[in-house]
KETOR-485625 format. One record per residue (C-alpha): residue number from 1; residue in three letters; x, y, z. Coordinates in pm, 1 decimal, decimal comma. Example, Ala and Ser with C-alpha at 12.3 -4.5 7.8 and 13.67 -1.06 7.14 Angstrom:
REM residues 2
GUGU   num   residuo         xx         yy         zz
GUGU     1       Ala     1230,0     -450,0      780,0
GUGU     2       Ser     1367,0     -106,0      714,0
***
This chain:
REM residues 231
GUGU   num   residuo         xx         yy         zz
GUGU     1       Unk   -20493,2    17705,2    24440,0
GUGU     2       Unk   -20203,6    17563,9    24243,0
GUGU     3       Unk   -20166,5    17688,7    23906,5
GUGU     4       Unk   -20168,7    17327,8    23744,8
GUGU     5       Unk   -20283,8    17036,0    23966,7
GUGU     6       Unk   -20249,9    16660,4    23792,9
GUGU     7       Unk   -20435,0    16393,2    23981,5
GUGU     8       Unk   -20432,3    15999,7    23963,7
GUGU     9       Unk   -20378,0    16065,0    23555,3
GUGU    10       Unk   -20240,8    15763,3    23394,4
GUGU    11       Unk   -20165,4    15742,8    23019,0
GUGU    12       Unk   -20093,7    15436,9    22785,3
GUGU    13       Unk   -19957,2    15399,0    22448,7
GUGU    14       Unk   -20074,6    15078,2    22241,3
GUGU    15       Unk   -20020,2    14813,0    22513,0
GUGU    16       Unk   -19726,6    15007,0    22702,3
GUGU    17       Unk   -19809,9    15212,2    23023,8
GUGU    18       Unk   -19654,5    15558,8    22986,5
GUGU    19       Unk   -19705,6    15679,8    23347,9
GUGU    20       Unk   -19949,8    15582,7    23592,2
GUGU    21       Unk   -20173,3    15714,4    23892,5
GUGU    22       Unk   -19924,2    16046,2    23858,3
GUGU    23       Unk   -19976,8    16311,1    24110,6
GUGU    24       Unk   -19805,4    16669,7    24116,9
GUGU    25       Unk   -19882,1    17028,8    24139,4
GUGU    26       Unk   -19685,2    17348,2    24028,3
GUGU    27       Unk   -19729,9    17702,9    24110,4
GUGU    28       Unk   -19705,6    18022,2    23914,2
GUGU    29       Unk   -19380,3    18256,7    23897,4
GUGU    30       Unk   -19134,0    17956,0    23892,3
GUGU    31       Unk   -18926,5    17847,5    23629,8
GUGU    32       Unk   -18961,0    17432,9    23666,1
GUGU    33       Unk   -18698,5    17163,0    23523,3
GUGU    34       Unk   -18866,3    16840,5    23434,7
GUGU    35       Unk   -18598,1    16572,0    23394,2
GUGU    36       Unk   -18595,9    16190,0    23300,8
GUGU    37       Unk   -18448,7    15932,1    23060,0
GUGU    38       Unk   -18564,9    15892,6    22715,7
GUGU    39       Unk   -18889,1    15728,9    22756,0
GUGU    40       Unk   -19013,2    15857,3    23098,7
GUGU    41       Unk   -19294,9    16018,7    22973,9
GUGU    42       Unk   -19183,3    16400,2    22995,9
GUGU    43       Unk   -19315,9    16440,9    22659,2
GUGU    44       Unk   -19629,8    16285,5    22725,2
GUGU    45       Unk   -19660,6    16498,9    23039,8
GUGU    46       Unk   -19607,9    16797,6    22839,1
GUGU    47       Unk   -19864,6    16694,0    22578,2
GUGU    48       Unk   -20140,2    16596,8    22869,0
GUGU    49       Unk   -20091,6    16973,9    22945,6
GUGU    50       Unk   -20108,0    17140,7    22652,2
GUGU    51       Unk   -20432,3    16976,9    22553,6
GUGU    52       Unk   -20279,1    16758,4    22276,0
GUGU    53       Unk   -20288,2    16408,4    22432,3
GUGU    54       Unk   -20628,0    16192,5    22380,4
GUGU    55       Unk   -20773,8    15859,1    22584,7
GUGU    56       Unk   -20579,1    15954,3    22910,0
GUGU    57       Unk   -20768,1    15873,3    23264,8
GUGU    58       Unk   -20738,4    16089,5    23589,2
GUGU    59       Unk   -20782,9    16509,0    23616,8
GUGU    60       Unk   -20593,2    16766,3    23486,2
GUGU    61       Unk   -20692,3    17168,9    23571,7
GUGU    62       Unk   -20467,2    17448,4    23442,9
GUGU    63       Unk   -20588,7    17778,5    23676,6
GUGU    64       Unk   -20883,3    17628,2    23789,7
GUGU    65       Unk   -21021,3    17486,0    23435,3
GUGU    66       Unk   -21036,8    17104,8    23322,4
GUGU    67       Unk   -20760,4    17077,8    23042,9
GUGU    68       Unk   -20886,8    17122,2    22685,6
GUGU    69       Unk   -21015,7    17414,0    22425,9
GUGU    70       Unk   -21053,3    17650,5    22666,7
GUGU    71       Unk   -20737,0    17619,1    22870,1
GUGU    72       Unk   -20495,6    17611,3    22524,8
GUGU    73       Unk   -20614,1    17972,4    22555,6
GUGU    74       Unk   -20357,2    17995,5    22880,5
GUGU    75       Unk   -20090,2    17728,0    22761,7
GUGU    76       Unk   -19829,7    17832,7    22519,1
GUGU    77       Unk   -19649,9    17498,0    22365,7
GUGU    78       Unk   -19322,2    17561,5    22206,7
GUGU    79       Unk   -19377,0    17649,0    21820,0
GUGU    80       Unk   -19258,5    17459,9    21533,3
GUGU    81       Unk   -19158,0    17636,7    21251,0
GUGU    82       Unk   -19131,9    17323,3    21027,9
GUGU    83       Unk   -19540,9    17341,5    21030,4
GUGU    84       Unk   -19470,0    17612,0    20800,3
GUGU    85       Unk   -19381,3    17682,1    20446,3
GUGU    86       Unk   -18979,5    17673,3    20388,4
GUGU    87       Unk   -18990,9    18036,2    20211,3
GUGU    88       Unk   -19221,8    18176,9    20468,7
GUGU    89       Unk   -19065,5    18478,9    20591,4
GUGU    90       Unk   -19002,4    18507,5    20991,1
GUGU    91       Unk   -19273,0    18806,5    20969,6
GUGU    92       Unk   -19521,5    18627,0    20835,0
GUGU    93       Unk   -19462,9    18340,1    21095,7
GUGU    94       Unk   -19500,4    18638,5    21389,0
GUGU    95       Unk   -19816,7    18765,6    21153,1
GUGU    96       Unk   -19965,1    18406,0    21141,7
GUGU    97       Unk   -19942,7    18362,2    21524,5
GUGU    98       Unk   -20044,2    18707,5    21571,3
GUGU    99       Unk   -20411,2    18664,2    21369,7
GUGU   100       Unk   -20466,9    18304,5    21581,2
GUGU   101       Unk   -20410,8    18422,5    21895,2
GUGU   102       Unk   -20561,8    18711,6    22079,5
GUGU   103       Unk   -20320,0    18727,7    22378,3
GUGU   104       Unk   -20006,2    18712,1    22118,9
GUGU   105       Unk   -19756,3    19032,1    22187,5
GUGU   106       Unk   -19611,2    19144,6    21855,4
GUGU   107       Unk   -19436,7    19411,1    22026,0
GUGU   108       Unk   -19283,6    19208,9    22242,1
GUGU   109       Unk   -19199,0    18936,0    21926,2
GUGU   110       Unk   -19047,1    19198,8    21772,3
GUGU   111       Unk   -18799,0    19255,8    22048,3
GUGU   112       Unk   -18743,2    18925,7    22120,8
GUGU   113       Unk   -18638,8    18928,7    21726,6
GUGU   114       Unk   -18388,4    19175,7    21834,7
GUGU   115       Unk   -18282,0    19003,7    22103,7
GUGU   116       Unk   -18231,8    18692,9    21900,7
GUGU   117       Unk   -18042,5    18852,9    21611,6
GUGU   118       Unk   -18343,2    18776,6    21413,2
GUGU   119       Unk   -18443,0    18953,4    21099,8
GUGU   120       Unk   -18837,1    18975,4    20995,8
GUGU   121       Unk   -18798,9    18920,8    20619,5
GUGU   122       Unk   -18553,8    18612,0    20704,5
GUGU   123       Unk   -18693,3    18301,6    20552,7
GUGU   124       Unk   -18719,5    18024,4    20704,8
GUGU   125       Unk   -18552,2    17778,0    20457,8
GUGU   126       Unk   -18219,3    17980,3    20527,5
GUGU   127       Unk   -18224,5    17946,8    20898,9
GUGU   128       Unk   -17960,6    17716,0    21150,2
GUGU   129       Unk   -18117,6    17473,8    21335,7
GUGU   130       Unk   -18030,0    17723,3    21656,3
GUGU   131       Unk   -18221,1    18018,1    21459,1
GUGU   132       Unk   -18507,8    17827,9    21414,8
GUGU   133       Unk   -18482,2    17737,2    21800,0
GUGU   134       Unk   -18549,8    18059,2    21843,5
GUGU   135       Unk   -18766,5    18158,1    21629,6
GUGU   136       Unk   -18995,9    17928,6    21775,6
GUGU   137       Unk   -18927,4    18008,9    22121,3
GUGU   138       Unk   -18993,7    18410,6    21981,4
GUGU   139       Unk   -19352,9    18272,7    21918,6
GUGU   140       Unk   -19383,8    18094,0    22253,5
GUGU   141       Unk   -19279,3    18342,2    22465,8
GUGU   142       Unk   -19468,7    18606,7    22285,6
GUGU   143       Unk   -19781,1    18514,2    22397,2
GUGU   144       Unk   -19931,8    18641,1    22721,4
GUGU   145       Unk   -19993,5    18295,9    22861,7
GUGU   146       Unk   -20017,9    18137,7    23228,4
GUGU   147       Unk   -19794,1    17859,1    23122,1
GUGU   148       Unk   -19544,3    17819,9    22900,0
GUGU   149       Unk   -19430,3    17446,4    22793,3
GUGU   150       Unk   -19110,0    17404,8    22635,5
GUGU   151       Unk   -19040,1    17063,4    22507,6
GUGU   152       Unk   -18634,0    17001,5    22446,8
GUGU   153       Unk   -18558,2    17398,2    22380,2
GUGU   154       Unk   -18208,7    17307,2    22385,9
GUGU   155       Unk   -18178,2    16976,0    22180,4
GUGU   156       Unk   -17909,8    16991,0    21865,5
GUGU   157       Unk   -17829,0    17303,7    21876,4
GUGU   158       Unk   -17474,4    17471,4    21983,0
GUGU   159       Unk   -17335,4    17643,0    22281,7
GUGU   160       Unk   -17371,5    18010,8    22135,9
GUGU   161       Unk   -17732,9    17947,3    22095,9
GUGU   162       Unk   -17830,9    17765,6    22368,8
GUGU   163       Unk   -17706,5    18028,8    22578,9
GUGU   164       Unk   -17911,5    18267,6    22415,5
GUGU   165       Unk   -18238,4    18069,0    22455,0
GUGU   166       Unk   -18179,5    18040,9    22817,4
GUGU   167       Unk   -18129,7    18401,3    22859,2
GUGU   168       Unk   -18426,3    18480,9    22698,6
GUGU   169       Unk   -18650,3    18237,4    22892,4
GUGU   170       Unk   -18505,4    18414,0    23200,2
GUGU   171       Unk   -18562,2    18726,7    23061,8
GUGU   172       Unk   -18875,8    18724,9    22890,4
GUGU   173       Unk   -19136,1    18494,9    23016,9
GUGU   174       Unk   -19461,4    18657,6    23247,6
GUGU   175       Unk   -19339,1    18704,8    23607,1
GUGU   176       Unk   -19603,4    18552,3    23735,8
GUGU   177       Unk   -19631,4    18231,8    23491,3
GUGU   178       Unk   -19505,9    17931,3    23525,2
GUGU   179       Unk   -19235,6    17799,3    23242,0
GUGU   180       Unk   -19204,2    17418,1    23241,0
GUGU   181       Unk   -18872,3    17268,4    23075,0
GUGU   182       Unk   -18770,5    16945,1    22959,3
GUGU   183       Unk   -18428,0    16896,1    22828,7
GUGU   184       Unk   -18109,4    16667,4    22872,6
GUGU   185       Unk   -17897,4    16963,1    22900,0
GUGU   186       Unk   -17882,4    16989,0    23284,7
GUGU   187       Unk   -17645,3    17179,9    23360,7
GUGU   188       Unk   -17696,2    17474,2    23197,5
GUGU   189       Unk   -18071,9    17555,1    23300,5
GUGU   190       Unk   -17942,6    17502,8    23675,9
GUGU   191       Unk   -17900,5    17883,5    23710,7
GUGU   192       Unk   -18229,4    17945,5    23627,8
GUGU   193       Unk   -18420,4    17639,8    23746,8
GUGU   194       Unk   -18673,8    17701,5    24077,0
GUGU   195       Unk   -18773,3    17382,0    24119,0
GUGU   196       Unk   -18675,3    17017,1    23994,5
GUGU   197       Unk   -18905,0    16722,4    23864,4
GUGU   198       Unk   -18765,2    16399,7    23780,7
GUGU   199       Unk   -18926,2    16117,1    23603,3
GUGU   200       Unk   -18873,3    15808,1    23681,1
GUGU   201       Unk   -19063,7    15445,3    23609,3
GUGU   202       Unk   -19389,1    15679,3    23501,1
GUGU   203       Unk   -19391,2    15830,9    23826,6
GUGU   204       Unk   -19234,4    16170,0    23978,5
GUGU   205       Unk   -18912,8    16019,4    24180,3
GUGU   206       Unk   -18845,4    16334,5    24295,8
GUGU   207       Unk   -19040,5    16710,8    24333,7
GUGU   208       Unk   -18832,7    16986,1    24528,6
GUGU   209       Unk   -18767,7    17336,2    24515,5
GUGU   210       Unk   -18358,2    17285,4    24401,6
GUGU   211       Unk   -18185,0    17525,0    24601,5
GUGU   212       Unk   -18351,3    17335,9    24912,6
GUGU   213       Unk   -18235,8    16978,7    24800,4
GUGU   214       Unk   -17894,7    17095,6    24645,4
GUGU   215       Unk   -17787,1    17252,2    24986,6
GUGU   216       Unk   -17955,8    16935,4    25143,9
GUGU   217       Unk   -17739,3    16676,4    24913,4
GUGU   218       Unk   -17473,9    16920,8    24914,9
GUGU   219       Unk   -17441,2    16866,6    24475,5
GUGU   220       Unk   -17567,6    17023,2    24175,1
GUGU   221       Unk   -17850,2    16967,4    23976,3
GUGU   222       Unk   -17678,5    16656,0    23735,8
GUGU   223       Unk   -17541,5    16513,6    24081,2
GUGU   224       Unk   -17960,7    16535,2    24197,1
GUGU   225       Unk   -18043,5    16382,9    23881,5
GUGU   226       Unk   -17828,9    16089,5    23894,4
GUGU   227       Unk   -17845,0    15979,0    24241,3
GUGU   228       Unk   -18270,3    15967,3    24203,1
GUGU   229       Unk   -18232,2    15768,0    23927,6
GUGU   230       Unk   -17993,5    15513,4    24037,4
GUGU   231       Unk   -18181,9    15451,3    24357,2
***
C-alpha cells in the first residue's frame, strides 16, 4: 500500500477549477519535488493533504486512513512562526509545539537548533526572514510524522540559508517518511530530490522517479521542468 494515494479528487475555488479528477500515489522513504507555475494548484494539493482544505470531491488516504483529524496526527505541515507572538522566545515556540503534539521530539528540536545556529531564548521579533525559515522547519521536522509537507521552504530567503534548510531536510527527516516539497528553486533541491511531480493545467503532467527520466532526457531537473510544461 502506498503511503498517500489521491483518487479522482477535484477541488474548486469560487467559480475557478483548481485541479480536477487528479490521480497520484507516493511512497514512504523518498524525498518528492512537486513543481508547477504559480497557480497550478501545488498549494492546494498540499492543503488537501494536510487536512486543511474543505468542499473538495474524490478520496484522499494518508497510511491507510481517510484524510482528516486523525491523519493530522501523521502529517507535519511546515510551521509558521508569524501565528505567534513577536516577543515569543524560540523556546517557548519548541515548548508550545511540544505540549500540542505527542509525537513532537524536543531532543531532536534542540539539535536541529544547533544545527541551525539557533538560540532558545532568541525572540522571534529579532529574527531574518531565513531564521525564521528555519525555525519553522525546526518545528516541522521535529515531529515524528509519516509525512512531512513543506510548502515554499525556500521562498525569499538567501543562498546561505537556503543551503542550510536543504541540508537539514536531507539530514533530518524519518528515513522511512515521505517529505513532499514545493518550491521554485529547482535547482538546488535536485541533489536531494527522489522523485519529480509537475503540475500542470490541474493535472500531474509528469510523475517519475528523476534519476530515471534525467538519464532518459539526458538534462537536469529545470531542463525536465521546462520541456513538460511547454508541451
Amino acid at each position: 500500500m502506498s503511503l498517500i494515494e489521491v483518487k479522482n479528487v477535484s477541488y474548486r475555488k469560487g467559480q475557478t477549477t483548481i485541479i480536477e479528477n487528479l490521480d497520484f500515489s507516493l511512497e514512504g522513504g523518498k524525498i518528492v519535488a512537486l513543481l508547477g507555475e504559480n497557480g497550478s494548484g501545488k498549494t492546494t494539493i498540499m492543503r488537501l493533504l494536510g487536512g486543511l482544505a474543505l468542499n473538495w470531491k474524490g478520496s484522499i488516504h494518508i497510511d491507510g486512513i481517510p484524510v482528516g483529524p486523525k491523519t493530522k496526527e501523521t502529517v507535519s505541515y511546515l510551521a509558521n512562526p508569524d501565528d505567534f507572538a513577536s516577543d515569543s522566545q524560540i523556546q517557548q515556540v519548541l515548548n508550545f509545539y511540544a505540549d500540542f503534539y505527542d509525537n513532537f521530539d524536543i531532543g531532536k528540536a534542540q539539535q536541529l537548533l544547533g544545527f541551525m545556529n539557533l538560540e532558545p531564548t532568541d525572540k522571534l521579533k529579532g529574527l531574518s526572514r531565513g531564521n525564521r525559515e528555519k525555525l519553522a522547519l525546526v518545528a516541522t521536522l521535529s515531529r515524528k510524522a509519516k509525512v512531512y509537507l513543506l510548502d515554499e521552504p525556500l521562498s525569499g530567503i538567501d543562498l546561505m540559508a537556503r543551503e542550510k534548510i536543504i541540508e537539514s531536510m536531507l539530514r533530518w527527516f524519518e528515513e522511512d517518511s515521505l517529505l513532499l516539497i514545493t518550491t521554485h528553486q529547482i535547482t538546488e533541491i535536485e541533489n536531494i530530490t527522489d522523485e519529480v511531480m509537475i503540475l500542470k493545467d490541474g493535472q500531474i503532467a509528469l510523475q517519475a522517479d528523476l534519476e530515471t527520466v534525467r538519464e532518459k532526457q539526458q538534462t537536469g531537473l529545470e531542463g525536465i521542468y521546462r520541456r513538460v510544461l511547454t508541451k
